[in-house]
PyMOL commands that place a pseudoatom at each C-alpha (Angstrom):
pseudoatom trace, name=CA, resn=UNK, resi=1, chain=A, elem=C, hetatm=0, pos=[-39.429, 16.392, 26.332]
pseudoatom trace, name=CA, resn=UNK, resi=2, chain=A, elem=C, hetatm=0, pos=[-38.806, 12.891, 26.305]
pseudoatom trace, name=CA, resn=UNK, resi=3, chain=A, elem=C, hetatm=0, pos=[-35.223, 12.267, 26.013]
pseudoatom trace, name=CA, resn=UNK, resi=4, chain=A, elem=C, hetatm=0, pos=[-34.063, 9.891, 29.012]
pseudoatom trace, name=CA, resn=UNK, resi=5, chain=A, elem=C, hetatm=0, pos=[-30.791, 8.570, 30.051]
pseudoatom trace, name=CA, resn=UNK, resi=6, chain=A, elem=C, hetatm=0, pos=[-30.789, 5.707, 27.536]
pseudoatom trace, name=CA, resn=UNK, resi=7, chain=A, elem=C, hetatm=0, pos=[-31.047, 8.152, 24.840]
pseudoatom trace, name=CA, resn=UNK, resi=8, chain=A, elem=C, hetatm=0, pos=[-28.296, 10.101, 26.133]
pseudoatom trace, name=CA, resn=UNK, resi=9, chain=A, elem=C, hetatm=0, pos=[-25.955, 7.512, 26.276]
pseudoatom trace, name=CA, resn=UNK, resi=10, chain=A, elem=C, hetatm=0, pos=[-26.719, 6.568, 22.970]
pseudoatom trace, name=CA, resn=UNK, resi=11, chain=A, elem=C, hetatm=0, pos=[-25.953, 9.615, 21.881]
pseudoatom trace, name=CA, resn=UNK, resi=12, chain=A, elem=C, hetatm=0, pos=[-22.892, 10.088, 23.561]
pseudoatom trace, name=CA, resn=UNK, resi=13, chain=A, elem=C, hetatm=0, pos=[-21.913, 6.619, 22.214]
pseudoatom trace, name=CA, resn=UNK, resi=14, chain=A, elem=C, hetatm=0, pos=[-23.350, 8.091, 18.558]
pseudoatom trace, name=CA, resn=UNK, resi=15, chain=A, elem=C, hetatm=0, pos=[-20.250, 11.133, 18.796]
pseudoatom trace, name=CA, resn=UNK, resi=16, chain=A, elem=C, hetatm=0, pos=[-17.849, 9.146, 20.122]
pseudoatom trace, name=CA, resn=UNK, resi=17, chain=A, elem=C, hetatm=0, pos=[-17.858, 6.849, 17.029]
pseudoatom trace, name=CA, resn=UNK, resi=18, chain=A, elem=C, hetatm=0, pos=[-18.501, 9.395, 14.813]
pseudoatom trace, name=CA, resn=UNK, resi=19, chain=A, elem=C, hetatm=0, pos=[-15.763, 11.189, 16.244]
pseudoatom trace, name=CA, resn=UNK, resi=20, chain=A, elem=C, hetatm=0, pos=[-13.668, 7.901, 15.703]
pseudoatom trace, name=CA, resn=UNK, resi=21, chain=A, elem=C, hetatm=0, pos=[-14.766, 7.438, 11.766]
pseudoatom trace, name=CA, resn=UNK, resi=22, chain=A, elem=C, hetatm=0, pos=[-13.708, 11.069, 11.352]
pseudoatom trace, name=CA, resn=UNK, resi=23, chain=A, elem=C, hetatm=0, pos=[-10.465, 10.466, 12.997]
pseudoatom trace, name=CA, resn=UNK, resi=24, chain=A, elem=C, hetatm=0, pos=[-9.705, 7.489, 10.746]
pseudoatom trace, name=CA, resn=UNK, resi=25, chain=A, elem=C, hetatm=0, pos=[-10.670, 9.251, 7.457]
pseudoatom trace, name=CA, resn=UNK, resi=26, chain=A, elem=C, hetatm=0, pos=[-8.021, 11.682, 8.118]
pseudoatom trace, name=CA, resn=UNK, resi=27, chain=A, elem=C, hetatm=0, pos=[-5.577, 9.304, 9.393]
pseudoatom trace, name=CA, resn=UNK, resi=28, chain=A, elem=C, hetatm=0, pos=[-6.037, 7.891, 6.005]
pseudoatom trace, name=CA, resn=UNK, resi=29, chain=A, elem=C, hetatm=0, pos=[-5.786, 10.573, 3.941]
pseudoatom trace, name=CA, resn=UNK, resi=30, chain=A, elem=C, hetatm=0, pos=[-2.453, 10.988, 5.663]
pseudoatom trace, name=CA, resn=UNK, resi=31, chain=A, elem=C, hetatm=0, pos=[-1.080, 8.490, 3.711]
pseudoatom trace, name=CA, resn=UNK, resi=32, chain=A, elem=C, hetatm=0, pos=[0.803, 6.819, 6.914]
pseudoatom trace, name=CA, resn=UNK, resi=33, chain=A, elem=C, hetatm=0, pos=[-1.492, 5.815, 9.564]
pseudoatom trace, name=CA, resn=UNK, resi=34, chain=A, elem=C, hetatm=0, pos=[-0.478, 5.900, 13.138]
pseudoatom trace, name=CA, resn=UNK, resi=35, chain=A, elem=C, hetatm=0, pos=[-1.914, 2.615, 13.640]
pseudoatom trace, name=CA, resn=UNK, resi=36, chain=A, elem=C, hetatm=0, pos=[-1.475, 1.030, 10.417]
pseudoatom trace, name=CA, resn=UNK, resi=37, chain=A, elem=C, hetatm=0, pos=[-3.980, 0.804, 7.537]
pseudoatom trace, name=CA, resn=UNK, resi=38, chain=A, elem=C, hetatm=0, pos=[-5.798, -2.316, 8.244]
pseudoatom trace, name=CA, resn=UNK, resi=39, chain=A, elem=C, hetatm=0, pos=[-6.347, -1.044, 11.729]
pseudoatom trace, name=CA, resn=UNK, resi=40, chain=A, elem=C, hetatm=0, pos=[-7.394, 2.682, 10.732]
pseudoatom trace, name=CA, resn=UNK, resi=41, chain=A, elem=C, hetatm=0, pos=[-9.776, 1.222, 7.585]
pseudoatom trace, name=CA, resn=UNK, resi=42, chain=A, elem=C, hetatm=0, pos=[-11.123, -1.638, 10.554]
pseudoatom trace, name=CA, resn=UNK, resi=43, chain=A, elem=C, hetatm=0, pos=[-11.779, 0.900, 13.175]
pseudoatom trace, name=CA, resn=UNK, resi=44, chain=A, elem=C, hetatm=0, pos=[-13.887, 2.592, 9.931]
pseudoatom trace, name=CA, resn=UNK, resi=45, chain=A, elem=C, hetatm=0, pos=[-15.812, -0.251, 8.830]
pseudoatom trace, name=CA, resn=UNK, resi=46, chain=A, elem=C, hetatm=0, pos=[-17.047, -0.864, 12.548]
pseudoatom trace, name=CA, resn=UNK, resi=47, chain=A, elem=C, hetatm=0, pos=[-17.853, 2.954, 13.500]
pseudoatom trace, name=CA, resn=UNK, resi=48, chain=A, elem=C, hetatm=0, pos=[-19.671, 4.347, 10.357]
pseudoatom trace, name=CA, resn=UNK, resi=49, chain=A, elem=C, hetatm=0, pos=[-22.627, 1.413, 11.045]
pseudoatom trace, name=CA, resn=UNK, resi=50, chain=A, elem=C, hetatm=0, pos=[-22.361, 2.055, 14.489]
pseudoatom trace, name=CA, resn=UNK, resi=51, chain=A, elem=C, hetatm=0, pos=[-22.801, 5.468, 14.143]
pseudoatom trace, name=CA, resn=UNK, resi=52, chain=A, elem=C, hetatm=0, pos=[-26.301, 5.318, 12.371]
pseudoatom trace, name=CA, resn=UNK, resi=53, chain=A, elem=C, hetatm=0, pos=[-26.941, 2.243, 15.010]
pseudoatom trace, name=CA, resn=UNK, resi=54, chain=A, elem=C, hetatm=0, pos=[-26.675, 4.640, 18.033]
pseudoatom trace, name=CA, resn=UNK, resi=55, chain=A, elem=C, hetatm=0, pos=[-28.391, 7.503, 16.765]
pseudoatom trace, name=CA, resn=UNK, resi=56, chain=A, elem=C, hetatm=0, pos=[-31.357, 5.900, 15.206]
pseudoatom trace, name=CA, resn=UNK, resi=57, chain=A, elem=C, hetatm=0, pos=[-32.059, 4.059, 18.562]
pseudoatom trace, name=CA, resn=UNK, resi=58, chain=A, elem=C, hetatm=0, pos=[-31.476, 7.499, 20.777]
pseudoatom trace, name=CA, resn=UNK, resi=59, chain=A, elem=C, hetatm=0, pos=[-34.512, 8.893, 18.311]
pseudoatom trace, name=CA, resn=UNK, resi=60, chain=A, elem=C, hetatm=0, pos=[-36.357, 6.007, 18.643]
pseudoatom trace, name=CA, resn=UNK, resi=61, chain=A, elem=C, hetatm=0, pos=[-35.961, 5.622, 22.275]
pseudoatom trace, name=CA, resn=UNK, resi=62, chain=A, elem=C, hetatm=0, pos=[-36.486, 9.597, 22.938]
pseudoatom trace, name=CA, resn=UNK, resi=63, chain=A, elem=C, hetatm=0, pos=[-39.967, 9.154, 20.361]
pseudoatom trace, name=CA, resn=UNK, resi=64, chain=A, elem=C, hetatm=0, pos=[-40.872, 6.281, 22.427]
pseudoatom trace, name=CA, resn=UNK, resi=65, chain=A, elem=C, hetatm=0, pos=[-40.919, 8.098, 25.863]
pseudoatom trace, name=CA, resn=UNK, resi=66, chain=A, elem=C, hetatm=0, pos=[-43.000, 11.400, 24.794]
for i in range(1, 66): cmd.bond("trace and resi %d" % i, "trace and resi %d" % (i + 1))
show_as sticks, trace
zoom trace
């Protein structure tokens, strides 16, 4: 197996702002934000691309150490 710590983190990082996007969706779909709607549809437009960011470099990383 060749996942190291790197790709660990990077997946941790990967649920953390997935969990984040997910989070914001549903703040959204609220209809009243906790922390407004430019913040909530901000925090969205950064995590989704970070999402596929961290997860494609954890494979990447883990297919580069087997």
């Amino acid at each position: 197996m060749g996942m190291t710590a790197k790709s660990g983190i990077l997946l941790l990082m990967c649920c953390v702002s997935a969990i984040a996007s997910v989070g914001s969706i549903f703040e959204l779909s609220s209809g009243n934000p906790d922390l407004g709607n430019t913040n909530t549809i901000l925090i969205l437009i950064i995590t989704i691309p970070l999402t596929v960011i961290f997860f494609w470099t954890a494979v990447m990383d883990t297919r580069a150490n087997q």
